[in-house]
LODREN-753492 format. One record per atom (N, C-alpha, C, O): residue in one letter; x, y, z. Coordinates in steps of 0.001 Angstrom, whole numbers, padded with zeros to 6 digits, always signed. Each point is the difference from the previous one (the first is absolute). Layout:
// LODREN-753492
aXYZ
...
This chain:
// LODREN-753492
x+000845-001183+000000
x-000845+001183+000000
x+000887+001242+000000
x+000890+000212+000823
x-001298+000743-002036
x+001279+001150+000174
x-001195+001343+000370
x-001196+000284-000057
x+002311+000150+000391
x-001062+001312+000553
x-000277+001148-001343
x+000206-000280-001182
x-000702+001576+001679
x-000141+000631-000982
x+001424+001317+001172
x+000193-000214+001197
x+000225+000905-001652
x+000922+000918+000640
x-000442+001154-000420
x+000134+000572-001082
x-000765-000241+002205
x-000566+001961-000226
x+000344+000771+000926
x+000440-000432+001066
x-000609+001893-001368
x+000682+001058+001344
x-001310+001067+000043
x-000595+000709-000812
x+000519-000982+002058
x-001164+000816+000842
x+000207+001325+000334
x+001179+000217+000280
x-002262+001220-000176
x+000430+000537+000699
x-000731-000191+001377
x-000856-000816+000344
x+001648+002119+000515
x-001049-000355+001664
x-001637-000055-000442
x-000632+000421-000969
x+000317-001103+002096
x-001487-000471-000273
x-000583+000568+001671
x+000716+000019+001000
x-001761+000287-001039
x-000565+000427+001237
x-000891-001315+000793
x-001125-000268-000421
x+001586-000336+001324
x-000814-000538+000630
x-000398-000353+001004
x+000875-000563+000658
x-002497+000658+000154
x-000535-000185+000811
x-000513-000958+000309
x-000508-000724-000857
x+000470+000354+002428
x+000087-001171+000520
x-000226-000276+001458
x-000539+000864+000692
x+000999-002261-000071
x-000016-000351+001145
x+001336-000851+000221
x+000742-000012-000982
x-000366-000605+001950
x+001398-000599-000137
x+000161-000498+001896
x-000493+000221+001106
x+001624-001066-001853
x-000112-001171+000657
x+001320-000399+000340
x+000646-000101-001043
x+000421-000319+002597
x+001069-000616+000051
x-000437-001096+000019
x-001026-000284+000619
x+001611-000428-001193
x-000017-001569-000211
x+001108-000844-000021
x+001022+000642+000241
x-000806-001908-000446
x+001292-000738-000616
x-000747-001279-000713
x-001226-000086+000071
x+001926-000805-000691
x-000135-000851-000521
x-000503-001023+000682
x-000989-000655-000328
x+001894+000447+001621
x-000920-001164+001338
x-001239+000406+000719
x-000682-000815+000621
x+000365+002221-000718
x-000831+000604+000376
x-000957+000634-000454
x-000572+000906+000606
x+000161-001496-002241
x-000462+000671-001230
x-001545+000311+000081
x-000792-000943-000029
x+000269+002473+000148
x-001361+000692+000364
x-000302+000461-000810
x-000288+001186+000163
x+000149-001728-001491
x-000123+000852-001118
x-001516-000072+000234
x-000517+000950+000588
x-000139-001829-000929
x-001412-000040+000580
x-000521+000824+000457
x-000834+000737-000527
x+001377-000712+001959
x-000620+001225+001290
x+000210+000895-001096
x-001066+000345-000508
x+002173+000189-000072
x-000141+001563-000213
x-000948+000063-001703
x-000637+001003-000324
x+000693-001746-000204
x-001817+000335-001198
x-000710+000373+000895
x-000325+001176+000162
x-000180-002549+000876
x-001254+000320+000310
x+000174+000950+000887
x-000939-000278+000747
x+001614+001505-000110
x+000125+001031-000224
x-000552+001504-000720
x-000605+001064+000133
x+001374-001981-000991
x-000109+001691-001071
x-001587-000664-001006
x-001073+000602+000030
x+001213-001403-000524
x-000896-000118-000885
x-001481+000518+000359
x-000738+000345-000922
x+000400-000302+001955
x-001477+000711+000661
x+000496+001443+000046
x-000810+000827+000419
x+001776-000487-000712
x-000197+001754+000384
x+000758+000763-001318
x+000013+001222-000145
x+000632-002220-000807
x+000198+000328-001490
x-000413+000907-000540
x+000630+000770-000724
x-002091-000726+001087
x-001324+001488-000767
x+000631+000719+000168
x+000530+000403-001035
x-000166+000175+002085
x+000063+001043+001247
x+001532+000787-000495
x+000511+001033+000432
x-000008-002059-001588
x+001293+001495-000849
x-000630+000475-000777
x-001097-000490-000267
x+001524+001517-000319
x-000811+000692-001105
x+000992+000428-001281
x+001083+000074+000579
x-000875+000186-001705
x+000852-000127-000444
x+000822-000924-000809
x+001021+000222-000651
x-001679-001283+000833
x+000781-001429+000041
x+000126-000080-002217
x-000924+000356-000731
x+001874-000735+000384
x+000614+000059-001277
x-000839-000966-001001
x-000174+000298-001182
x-000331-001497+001782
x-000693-000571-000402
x-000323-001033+000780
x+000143+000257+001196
x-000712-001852-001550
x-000424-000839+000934
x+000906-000681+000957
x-000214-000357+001159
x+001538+000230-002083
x+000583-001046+000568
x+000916+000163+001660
x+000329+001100+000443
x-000082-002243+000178
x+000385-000346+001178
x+001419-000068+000094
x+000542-000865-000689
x+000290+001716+001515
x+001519+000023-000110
x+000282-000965+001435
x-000509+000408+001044
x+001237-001550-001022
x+000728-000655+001099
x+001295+000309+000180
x+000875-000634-000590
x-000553+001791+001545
x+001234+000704-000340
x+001038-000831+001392
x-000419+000055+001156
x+001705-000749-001477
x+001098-000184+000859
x+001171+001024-000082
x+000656+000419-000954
x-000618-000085+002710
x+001145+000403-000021
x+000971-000686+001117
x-000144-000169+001211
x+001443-000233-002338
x+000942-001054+000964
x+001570+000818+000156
x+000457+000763-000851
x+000233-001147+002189
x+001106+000742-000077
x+000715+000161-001071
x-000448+000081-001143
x+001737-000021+001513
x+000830+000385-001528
x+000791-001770+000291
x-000243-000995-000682
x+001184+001071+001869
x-000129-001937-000068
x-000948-001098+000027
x+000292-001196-000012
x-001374+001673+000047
x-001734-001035+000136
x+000806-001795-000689
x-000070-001079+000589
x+000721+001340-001876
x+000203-000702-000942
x+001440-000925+000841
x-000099-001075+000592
x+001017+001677-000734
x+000939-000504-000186
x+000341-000459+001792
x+000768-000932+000239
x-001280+001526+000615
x-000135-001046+001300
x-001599-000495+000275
x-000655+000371+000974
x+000154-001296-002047
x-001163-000247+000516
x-000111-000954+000843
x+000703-001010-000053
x-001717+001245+001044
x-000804-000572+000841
x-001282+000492+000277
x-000283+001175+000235
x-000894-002661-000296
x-001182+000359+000052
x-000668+000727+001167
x-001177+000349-000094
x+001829-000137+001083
x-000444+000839+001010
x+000556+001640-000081
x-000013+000726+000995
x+000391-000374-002041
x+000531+001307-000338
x-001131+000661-000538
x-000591-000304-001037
x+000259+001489+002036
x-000998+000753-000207
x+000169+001028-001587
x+001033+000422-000520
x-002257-000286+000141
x-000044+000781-000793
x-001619+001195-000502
x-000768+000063+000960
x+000597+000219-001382
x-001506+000909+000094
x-000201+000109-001542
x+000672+000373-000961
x-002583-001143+001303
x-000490-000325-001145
x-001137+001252-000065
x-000390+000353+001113
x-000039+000173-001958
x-000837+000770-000627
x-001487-000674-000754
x-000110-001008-000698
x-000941+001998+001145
x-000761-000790-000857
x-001007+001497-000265
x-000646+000621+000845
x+000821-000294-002567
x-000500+001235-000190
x-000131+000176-001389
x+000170-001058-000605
x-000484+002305-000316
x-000481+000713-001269
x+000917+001373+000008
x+000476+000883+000714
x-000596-001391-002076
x+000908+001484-000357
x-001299+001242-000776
x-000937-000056-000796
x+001484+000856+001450
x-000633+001666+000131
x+000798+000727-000474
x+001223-000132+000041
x-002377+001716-000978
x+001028+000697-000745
x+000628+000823+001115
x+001079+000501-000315
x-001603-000195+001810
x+000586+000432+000782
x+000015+000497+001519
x-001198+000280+000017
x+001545-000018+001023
x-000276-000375+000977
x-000864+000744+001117
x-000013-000316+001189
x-000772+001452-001825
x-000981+000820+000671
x-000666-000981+000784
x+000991-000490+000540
x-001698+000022-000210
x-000941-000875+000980
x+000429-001446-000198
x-000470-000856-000749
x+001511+000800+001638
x+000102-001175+000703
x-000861-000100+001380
x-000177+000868+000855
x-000482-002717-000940
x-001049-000153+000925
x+000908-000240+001639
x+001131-000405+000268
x-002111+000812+000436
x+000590-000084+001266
x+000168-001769+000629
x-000914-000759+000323
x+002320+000517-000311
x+000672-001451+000574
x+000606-000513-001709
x+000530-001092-000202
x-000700+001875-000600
x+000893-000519-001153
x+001517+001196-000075
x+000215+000943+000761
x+000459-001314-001695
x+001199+000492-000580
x-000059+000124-001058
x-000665-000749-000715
x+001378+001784+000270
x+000925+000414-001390
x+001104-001121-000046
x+000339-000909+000757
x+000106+001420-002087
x+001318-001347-000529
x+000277+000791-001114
x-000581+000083-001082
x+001745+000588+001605
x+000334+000389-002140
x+001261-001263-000394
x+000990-000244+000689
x-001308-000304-001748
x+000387-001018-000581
x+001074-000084-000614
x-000149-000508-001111
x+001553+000893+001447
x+000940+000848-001118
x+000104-000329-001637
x-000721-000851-000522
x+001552+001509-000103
x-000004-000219-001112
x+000918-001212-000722
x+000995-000199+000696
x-001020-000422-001545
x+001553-001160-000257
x-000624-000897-000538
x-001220-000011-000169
x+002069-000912-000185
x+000058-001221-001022
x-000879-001391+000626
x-000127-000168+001213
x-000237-000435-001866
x-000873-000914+000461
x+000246-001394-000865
x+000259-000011-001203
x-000361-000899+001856
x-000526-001175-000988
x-001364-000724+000303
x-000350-000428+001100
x-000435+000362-002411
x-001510-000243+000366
x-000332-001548-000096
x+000189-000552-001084
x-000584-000040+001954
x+000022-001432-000408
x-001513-000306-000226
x-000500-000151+001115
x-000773-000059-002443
x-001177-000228+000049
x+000339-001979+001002
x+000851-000865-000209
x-001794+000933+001033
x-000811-001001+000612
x-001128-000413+000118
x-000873+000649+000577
x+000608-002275-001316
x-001058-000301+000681
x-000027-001409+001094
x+000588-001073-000136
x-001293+001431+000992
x+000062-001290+000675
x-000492+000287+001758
x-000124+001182+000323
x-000008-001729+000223
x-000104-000081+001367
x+001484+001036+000549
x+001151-000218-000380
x-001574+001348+001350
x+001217+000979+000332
x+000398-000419+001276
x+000918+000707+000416
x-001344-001812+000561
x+000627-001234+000543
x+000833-000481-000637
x+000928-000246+000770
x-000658-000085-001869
x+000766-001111-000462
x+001012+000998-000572
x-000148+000897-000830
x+001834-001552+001909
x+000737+000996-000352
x+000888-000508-000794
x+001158+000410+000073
x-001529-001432-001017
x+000807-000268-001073
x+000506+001226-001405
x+000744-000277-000941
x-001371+001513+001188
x+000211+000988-000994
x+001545+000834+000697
x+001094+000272-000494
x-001877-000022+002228
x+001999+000474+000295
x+000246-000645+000023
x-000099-000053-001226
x+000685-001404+001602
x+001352-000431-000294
x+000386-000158-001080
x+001224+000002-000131
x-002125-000218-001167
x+000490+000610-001093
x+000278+001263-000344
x+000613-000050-001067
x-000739+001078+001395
x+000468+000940-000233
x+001029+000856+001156
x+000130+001213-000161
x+000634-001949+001403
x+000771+000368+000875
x+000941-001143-000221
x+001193+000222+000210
x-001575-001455-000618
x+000571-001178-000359
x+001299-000291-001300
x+001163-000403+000007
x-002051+000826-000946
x-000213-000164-001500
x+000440+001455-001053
x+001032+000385-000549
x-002362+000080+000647
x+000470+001086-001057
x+000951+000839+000859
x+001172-000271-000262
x-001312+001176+001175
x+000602+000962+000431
x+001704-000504+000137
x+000823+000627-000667
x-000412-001642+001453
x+001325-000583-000792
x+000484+000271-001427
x+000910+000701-000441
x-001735-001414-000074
x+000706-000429-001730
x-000160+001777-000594
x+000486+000447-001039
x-001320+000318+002075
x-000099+001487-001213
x+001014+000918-000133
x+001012-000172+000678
x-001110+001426-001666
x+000714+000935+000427
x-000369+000598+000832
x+000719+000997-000052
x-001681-000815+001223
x-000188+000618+001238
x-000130-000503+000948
x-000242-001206-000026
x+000347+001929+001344
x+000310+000192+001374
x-001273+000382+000281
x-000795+000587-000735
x+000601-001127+002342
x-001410+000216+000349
x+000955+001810+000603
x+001142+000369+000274
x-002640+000268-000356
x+000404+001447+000077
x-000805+000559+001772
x-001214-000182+000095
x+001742+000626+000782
x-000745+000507+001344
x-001156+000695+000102
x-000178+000636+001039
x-000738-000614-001978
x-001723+000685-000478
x-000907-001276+000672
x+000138-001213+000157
x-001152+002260+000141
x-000859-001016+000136
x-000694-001272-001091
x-000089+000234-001206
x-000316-001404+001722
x-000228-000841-000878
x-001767+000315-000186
x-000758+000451+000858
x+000567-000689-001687
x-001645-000614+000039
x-000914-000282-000872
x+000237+000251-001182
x-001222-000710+001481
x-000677-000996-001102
x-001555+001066-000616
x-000608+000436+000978
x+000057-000072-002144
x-000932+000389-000006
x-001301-001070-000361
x-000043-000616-001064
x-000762+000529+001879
x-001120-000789+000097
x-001457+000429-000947
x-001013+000160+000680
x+000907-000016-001849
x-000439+000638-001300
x-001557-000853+000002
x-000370-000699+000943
x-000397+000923-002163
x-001575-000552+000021
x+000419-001358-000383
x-000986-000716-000173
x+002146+000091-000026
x+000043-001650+000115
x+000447-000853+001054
x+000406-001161-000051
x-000589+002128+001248
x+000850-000955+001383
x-001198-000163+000498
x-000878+000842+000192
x+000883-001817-000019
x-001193-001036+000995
x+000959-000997+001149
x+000730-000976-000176
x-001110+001704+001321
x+001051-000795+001154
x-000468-001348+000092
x-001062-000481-000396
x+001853+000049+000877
x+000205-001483+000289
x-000915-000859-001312
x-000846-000877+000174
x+001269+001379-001335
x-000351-000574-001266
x+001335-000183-000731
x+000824+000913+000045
x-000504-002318-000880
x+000462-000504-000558
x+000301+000301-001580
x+000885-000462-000721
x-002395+001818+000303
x-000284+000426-000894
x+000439+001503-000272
x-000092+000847-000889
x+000716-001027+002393
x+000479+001717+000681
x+000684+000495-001220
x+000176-000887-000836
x+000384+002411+000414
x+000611+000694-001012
x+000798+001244+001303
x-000754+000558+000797
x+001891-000350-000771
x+000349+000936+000105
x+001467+000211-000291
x+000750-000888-000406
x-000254+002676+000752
x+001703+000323-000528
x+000380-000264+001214
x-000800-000103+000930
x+001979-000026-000821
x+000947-000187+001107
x+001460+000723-000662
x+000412-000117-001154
x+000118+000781+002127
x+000474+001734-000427
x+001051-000082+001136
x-000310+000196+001175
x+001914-000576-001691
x+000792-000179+000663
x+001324+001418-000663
x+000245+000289-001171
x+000199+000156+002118
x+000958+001050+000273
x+001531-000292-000556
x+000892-000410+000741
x-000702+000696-002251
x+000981-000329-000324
x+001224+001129-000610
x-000440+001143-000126
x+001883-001326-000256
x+000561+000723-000385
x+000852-000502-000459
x+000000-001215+000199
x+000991+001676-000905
x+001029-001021-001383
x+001305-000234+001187
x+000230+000624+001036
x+000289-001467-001492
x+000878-000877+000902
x+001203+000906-000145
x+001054-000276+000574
């Protein structure tokens, strides 16, 4: 699976968020979260659902699954006049990306280790210190097999 390689600029986005780790994984708790109070931005760019990670700058290269990190769960807005009260802003910086289309169950983490495994090795790029994240578009259906979404990893030339 090769990606598509595009460069973003900052993106505005609003949200809710979450420390977490991998042994301790609340992604859950934090949808059901935000998803009841979603209405309640205004602004919002269009439909889709941003799952935004942010991991240290070593997250990678000393991993362990009990290494905290903060997950996001939010929409991008043209800008940040009324943010709802118990959410956040997120400006998204600008930079290089590699887009990986997915379909499949987003449990099943056979797509990163192919792509932390696999491609990102054999490429000309380096994972880059930006946030990672996935946009959840009108073909993601959770815990469906039939699921569609991007997965949007932080890259830069070696």
């Amino acid at each position: 699976m090769q990606p598509k390689i595009t460069t973003i600029s900052e993106k505005k986005l609003i949200g809710t968020s979450l420390t977490m780790s991998f042994a301790n994984y609340q992604v859950g708790q934090l949808w059901q979260n935000f998803m009841p109070r979603r209405k309640e931005i205004n602004h919002a760019l269009n439909q889709d659902l941003i799952s935004m990670t942010l991991y240290s700058p070593k997250h990678f290269s000393n991993f362990s699954p009990s290494k905290e990190f903060e997950k996001w769960a939010g929409v991008e807005v043209s800008d940040f006049d009324q943010v709802p009260v118990g959410m956040q802003s997120f400006l998204l910086p600008a930079g290089q990306y590699a887009v990986f289309h997915y379909q499949g169950l987003h449990s099943d983490n056979i797509i990163y280790q192919h792509i932390f495994g696999t491609w990102l090795p054999a490429s000309e790029y380096a994972l880059d210190d930006r946030p990672h994240f996935e946009v959840l578009g009108e073909k993601y259906k959770n815990n469906d097999p039939d699921s569609e979404e991007e997965i949007w990893i932080p890259v830069r030339a070696k």
